[in-house]
C-alpha positions in Angstrom: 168.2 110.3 228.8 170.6 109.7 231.4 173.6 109.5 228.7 172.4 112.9 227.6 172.6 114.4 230.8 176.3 113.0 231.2 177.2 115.1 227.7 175.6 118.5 228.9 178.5 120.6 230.8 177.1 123.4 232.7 179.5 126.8 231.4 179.4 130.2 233.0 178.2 132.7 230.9 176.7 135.9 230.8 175.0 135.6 227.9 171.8 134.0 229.3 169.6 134.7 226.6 171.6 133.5 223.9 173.2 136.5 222.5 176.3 138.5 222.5 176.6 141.6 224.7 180.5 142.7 224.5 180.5 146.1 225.4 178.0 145.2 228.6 179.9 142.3 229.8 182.9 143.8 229.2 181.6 146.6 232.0 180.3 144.2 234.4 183.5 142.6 234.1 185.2 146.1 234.9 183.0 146.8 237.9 183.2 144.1 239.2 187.3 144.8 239.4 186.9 148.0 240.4 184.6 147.3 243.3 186.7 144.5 244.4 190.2 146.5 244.7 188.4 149.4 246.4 187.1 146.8 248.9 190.5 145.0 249.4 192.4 148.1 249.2 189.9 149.6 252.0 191.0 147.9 254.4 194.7 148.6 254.5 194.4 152.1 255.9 198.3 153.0 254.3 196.4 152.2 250.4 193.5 155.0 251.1 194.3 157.3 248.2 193.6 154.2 246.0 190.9 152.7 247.2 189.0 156.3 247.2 190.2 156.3 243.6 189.0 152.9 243.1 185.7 153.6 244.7 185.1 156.6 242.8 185.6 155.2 239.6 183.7 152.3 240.3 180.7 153.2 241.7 179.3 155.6 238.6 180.3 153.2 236.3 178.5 150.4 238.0 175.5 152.8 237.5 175.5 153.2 234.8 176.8 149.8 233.3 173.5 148.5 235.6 171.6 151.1 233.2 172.8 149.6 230.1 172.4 145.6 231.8 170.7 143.4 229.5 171.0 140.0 231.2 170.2 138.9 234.8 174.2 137.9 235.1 175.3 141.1 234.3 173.5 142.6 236.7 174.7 140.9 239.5 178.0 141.4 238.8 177.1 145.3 238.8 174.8 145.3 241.8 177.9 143.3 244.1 180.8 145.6 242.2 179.0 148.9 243.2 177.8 147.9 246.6 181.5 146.7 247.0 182.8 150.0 245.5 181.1 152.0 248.1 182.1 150.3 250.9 185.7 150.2 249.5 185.2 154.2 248.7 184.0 154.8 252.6 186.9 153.1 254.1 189.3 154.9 252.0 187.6 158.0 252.8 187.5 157.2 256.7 191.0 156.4 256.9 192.5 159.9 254.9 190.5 160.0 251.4 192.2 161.7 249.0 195.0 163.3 250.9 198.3 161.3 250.1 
């Protein structure tokens, strides 16, 4: 038992039940980028007009890619891209939204 143990290597996957799901991985994967560069580029008030667009893009499709979810991984990568979309989108917004 314990030699088998030593063999298993634990891999990060989204494919938790065992099969493929490109094109919904491949969205979680995109949120998940989104969300993060509206979040990052939030925060520097000169990089507003991107975050917003950022934000904008990546909260809808975080919707609707948590629609289309079909494994528990996926999901959270949806559910912390949106929520970090938003808060990227609201800084943007506060410091001069869409106005260059």
């Amino acid at each position: 038992m314990p030699q088998q143990a030593a063999r298993t290597r634990a891999r990060i996957t989204l494919n938790t039940d065992g099969k493929r799901h490109p094109r919904e991985n491949s969205l979680a994967v995109a949120v998940i980028i989104f969300g993060m560069m509206a979040f990052i580029l939030g925060f520097i008030v000169k990089a507003h007009l991107f975050a917003s667009i950022f934000g904008v893009i990546g909260f809808p499709l975080g919707l609707y890619s948590q629609m289309t979810s079909e494994t528990t991984g996926e999901r959270w990568l949806n559910v912390i891209g949106m929520v970090s979309a938003f808060v990227g989108l609201a800084l943007g917004l506060a410091h001069g939204g869409f106005l260059p």
